[in-house]
C-alpha positions, 0 to 999 in steps of 0.5 A: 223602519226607514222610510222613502226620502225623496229630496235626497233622490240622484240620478246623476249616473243617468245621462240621456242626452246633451239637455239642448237636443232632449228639448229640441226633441220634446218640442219636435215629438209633442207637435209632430207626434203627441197632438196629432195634428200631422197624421202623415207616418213618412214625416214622423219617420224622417224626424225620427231618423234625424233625432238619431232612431234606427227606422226601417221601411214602411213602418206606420206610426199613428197620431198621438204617439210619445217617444221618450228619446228617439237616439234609443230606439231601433224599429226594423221594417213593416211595424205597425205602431197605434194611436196613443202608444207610449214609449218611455224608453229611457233605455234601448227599445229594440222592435224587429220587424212585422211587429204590432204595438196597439193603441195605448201600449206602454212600452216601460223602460224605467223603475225605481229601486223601492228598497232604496230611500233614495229611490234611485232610477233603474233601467233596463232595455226591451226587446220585441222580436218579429211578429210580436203583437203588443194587444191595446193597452197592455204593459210592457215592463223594464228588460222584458224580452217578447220572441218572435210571434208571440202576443200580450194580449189586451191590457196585460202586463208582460215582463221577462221572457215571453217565448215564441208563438205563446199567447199571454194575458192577465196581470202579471201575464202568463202563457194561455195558449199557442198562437197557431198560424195558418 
């Protein structure tokens, strides 16, 4: 039986970024976004665009937030993001506007392929599409795809394709109910 070898781990076909500007950001994003020290969302949006993030307008990004690498993420308009998210984007993060991601949400790009010894890196994007809600705690996993008005509700864990206006819960999550707006 093989088993995981992890000195012989690569990531050499990863490349996110020239090292001099991945260290400007982790500095940047741990003072201006981690700590919690500047809670102002119109300076963490201004720094965001300047690391090379696609922002819209009006989005709201609470204290304690962490961002993986801001050249990979695109948030349209009126996004509401809480206290204690994490977005490990080691691929694209696509948010489209009026989306809700609670506080202590992990949106989850990356894995490792378990079948390998090496354990090589896999990535893959995720996409919120408008009116999503991402509920407190909950997971979103690698190539997950959230359509328009649905919700993950409190510390699930979603992944592949979450359809329009469906509420979904549990680990994995599963569909539980429309969501009916008035």
């Amino acid at each position: 039986m093989k088993e995981t070898d992890l000195s012989s781990y690569k990531k050499d076909h990863y490349k996110p970024g020239s090292i001099i500007i991945r260290m400007m950001w982790f500095l940047v994003g741990w003072f201006f976004f981690q700590t919690g020290i500047v809670p102002f969302s119109q300076m963490k949006v201004l720094l965001l665009r300047l690391f090379g993030a696609k922002v819209g307008d009006r989005v709201v990004i609470k204290p304690s937030v962490q961002i993986k690498y801001p050249w990979l993420l695109h948030i349209g308009d009126h996004v509401w993001i809480g206290e204690g998210v994490w977005i490990d984007n080691l691929a694209l993060v696509h948010i489209e506007s009026n989306v809700c991601i609670s506080q202590g949400a992990m949106l989850l790009t990356g894995n490792h392929n378990y079948k390998l010894g090496t354990f090589d890196l896999i990535t893959e994007g995720i996409t919120l599409h408008r009116g999503a809600w991402i509920g407190a705690k909950a997971v979103v996993t690698p190539g997950t795809i959230v359509h328009s008005h649905a919700i993950l509700t409190v510390g699930s864990v979603g992944s592949g394709i979450l359809t329009e206006y469906t509420i979904y819960q549990g680990n994995p999550a599963v569909a539980v109910r429309k969501r009916v707006m008035q």
